[in-house]
KOLLOKE-563723 format. One record per residue (C-alpha): x, y, z; residue number from 1. Coordinates in steps of 0.2 Angstrom, whole numbers. Layout:
<atoms>
ATOM|X|Y|Z|NUM
...
</atoms>
This chain:
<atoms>
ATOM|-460|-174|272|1
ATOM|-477|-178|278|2
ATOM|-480|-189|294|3
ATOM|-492|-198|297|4
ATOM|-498|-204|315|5
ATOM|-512|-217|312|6
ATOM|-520|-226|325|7
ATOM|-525|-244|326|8
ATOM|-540|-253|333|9
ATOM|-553|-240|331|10
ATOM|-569|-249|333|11
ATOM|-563|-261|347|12
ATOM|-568|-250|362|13
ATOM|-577|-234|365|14
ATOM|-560|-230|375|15
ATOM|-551|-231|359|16
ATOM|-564|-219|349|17
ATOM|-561|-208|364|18
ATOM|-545|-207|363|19
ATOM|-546|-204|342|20
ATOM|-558|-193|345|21
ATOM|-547|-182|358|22
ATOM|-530|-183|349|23
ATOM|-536|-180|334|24
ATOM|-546|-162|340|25
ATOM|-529|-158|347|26
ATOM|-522|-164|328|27
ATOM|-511|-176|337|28
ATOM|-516|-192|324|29
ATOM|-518|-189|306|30
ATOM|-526|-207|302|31
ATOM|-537|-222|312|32
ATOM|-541|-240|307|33
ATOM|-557|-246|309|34
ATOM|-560|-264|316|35
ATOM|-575|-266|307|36
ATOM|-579|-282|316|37
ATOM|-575|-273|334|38
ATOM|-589|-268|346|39
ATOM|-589|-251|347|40
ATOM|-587|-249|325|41
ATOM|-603|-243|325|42
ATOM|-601|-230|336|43
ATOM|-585|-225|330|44
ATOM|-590|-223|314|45
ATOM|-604|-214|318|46
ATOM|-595|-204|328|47
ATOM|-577|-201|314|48
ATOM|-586|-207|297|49
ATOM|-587|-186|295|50
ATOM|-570|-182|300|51
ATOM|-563|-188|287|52
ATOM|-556|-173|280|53
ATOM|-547|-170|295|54
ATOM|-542|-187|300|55
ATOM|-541|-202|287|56
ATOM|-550|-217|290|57
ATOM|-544|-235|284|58
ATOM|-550|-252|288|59
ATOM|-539|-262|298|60
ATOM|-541|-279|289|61
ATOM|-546|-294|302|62
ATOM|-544|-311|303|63
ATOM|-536|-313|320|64
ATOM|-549|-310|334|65
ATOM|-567|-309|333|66
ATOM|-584|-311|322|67
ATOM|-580|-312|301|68
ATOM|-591|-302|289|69
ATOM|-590|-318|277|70
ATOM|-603|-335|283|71
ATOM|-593|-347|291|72
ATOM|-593|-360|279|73
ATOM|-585|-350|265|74
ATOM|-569|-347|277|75
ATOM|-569|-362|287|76
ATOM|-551|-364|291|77
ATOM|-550|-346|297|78
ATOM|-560|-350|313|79
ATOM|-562|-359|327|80
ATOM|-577|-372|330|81
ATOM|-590|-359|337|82
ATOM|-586|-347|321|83
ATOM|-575|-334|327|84
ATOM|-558|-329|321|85
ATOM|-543|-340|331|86
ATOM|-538|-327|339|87
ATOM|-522|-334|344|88
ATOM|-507|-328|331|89
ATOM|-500|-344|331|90
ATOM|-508|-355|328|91
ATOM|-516|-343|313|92
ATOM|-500|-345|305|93
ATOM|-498|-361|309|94
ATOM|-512|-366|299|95
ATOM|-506|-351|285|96
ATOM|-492|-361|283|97
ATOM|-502|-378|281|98
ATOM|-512|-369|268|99
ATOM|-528|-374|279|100
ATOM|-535|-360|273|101
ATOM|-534|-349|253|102
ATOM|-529|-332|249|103
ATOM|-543|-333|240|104
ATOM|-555|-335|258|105
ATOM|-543|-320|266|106
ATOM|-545|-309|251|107
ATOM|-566|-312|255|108
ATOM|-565|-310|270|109
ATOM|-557|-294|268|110
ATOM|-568|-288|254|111
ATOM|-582|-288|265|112
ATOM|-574|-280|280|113
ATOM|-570|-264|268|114
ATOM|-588|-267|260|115
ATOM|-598|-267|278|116
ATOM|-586|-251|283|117
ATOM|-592|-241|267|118
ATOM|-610|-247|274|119
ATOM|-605|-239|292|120
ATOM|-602|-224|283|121
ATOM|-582|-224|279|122
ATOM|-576|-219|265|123
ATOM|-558|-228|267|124
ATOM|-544|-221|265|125
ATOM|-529|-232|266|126
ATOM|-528|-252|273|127
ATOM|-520|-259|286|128
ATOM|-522|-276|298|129
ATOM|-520|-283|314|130
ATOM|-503|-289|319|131
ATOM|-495|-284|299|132
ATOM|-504|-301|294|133
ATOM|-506|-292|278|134
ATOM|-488|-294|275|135
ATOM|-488|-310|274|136
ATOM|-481|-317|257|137
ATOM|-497|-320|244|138
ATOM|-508|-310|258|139
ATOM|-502|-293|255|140
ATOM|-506|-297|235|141
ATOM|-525|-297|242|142
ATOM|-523|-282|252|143
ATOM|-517|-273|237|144
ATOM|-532|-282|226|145
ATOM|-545|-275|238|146
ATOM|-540|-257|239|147
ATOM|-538|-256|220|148
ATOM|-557|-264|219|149
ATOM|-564|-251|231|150
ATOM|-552|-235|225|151
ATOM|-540|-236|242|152
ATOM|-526|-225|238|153
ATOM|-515|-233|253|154
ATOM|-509|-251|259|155
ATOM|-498|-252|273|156
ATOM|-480|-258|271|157
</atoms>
């Protein structure tokens, strides 16, 4: 049996890549997700993008809280008035239900998160997302369609 310990939100505070950083010297974690759109994904990328023998790195899919990779008027109904993500769980799900937005505009947004984390450096490893939205009905079909187009081995479930 193989275990893996994987944490989330890498990319959303230099605390958090601390923390990686340290538990994964120690070999405490096996895997981190990188919130590509977080402000400290840079950093952490530079500072794990060449661990990744040691310690798998995935992107942790986003359309809950924060900046999109994708223009604004191509996911329109993912954000709020001023062009960020909702970020309220909610009424994102409110609105899933309502079909006021497509899989289709989930599944680019997505694609551009995993393209802008191979651009940081990440070669990913596996995909998860923030709050399991991934698992929604019809969303976890894109999840799977992005990690086949980009050779990720790995989909949370």
């Amino acid at each position: 049996m193989h275990v893996v310990v994987n944490v989330d939100d890498l990319g959303l505070h230099p605390a958090v890549r601390r923390a990686v950083e340290d538990l994964s010297a120690l070999s405490r974690v096996t895997s981190a997700t990188l919130l590509v759109n977080g402000p400290d994904a840079q950093a952490a990328a530079r500072a794990l993008g060449g661990s990744s023998e040691s310690l798998g790195i995935g992107v942790h899919l986003n359309i809950l809280r924060g900046r999109p990779e994708s223009p604004a008027h191509e996911i329109r109904g993912l954000l709020r008035a001023d062009g960020l993500f909702l970020a309220n769980y909610v009424e994102l799900f409110g609105r899933y239900l309502t079909k006021a937005f497509s899989v289709d505009d989930v599944e680019r947004e997505w694609t551009r998160q995993v393209e802008r984390a191979c651009e940081l450096g990440i070669s990913p490893t596996h995909l998860d997302s923030e709050k399991h939205i991934h698992a929604w009905p019809g969303l976890f079909e894109a999840a799977c369609r992005v990690a086949a187009r980009f050779g990720i081995g790995w989909v949370r479930r």
